[in-house]
Phi, psi and omega in degrees: 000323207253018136289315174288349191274314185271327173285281180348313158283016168234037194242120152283096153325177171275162161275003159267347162304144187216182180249020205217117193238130175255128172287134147239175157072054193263161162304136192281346190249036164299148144264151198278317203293350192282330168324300198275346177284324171276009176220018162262003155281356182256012192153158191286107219245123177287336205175109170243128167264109168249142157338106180249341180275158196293355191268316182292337224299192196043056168207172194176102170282153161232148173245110195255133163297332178242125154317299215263350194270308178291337169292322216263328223262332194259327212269327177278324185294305179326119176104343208254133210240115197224104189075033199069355169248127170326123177251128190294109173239142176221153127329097181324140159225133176290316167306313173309341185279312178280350159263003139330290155332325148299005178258336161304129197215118192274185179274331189296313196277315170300319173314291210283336146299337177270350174261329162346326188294295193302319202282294170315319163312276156012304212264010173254000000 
């Protein structure tokens, strides 16, 4: 144990490895507990959230305690044929989330740039 422990601190990751993995292309009627039997093998899992609204549904973070747990876990899974469907494991990436987020666009925000417009015209 305490060998696998001194090779691990001599392990550089990529810097998009994380301890947090996002799933796609999951069977929309998965349960985290069917969740925690395929990915808790690869390691001890702090939190799985999966998708319930039709816009999240067939997705699912997984969170893992150890880095290297979630590394071992993205690199075997990727691909892992699960109910006839192939499954997409990533890297959380926090930028990809926010900038996602800018895309949500309200009816309030389309008003107020448009009388903004009108107010600019206007004035020439």
């Amino acid at each position: 144990m305490a060998m696998q422990a001194a090779k691990r601190a001599n392990i550089r990751l990529p810097p998009e490895v994380n301890r947090i993995l996002y799933i796609r292309n999951l069977p929309y009627k998965i349960t985290a507990e069917e969740m925690y039997d395929i990915f808790g093998k690869y390691g001890p899992i702090r939190q799985i959230r999966v998708g319930n609204t039709p816009e999240t549904r067939g997705t699912a973070y997984v969170v893992y305690e150890d880095i290297f747990d979630a590394k071992n876990a993205c690199d075997h899974l990727s691909g892992f044929n699960v109910c006839n469907r192939y499954l997409v494991v990533l890297y959380y990436n926090a930028n990809r989330v926010s900038a996602l987020g800018f895309l949500i666009v309200t009816f309030e925000d389309v008003q107020h740039k448009k009388n903004q417009f009108e107010k600019m015209v206007g004035c020439f």
